[in-house]
N, C-alpha and C positions, 0 to 999 in steps of 0.2 A: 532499589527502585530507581528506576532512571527520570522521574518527576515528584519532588519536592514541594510542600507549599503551605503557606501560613494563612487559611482562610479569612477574607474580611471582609464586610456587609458593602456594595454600593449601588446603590438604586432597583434593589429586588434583586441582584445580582449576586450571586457565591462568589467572589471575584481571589483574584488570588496576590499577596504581596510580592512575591516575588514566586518566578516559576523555572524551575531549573531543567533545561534540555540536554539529557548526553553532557558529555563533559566541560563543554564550550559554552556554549547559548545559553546566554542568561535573558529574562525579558521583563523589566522592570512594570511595576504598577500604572505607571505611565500611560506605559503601552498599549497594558492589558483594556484599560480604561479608554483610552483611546478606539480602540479596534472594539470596545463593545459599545459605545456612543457613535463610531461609523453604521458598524450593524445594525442599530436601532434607527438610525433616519435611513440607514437603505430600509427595513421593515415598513416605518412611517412613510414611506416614499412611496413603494408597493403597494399598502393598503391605502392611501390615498388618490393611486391611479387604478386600482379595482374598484375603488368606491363610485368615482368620476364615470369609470367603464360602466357598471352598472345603473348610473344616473341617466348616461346617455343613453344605453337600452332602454333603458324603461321610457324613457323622453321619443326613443321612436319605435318602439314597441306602441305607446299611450296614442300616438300619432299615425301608426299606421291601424290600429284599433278604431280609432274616431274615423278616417277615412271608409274602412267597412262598414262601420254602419251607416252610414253617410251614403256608399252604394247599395247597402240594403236596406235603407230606407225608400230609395230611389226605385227600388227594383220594387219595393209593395205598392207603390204608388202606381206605377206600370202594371202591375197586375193586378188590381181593384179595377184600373180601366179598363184592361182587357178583359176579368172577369166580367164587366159590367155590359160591355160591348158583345161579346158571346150572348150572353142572358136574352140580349136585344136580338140579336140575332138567332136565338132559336125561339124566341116568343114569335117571331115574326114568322119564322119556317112552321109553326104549329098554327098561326092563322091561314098561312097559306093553304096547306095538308088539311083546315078541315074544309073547306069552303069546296 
């Protein structure tokens, strides 16, 4: 087998002591350790700017939500007085028609 390796526990990791490549490349615990401590703040870094993404949705999602009702609240007010203004005006059309 062209990979070798001495299993050992670190940070919920299967991580390996030493990992052997093909005949040459050797890559020491160091390393390995290293490059999985990058990987996890780039991880941490992503779910951190999705998390941010999704706060600022929802922040103008919540904002453009409150705007709408805001104009439709607007818009029943408009039409309670125009319903009301109608009313008036065909009460008045029905005095007129019976007289």
């Amino acid at each position: 087998s062209c990979l070798t390796c001495s299993p050992i526990r670190i940070s919920n990791f299967d991580c390996l002591s030493r990992i052997s490549l093909g005949e040459s490349e050797t890559y020491s615990l160091s390393r390995v350790e290293s490059a999985i401590r990058t990987l996890s703040d780039a991880v941490d870094r992503l779910e951190a700017a999705a998390a941010t993404r999704v706060s600022t949705g929802d922040l103008l999602l919540a904002g453009e939500l409150r705007d709408v009702r805001d104009q439709c609240a607007k818009h029943e007010d408009a039409n309670r007085v125009v319903g009301a203004r109608l009313d008036g005006a065909i009460e008045r059309l029905r005095a007129v028609l019976e007289q």
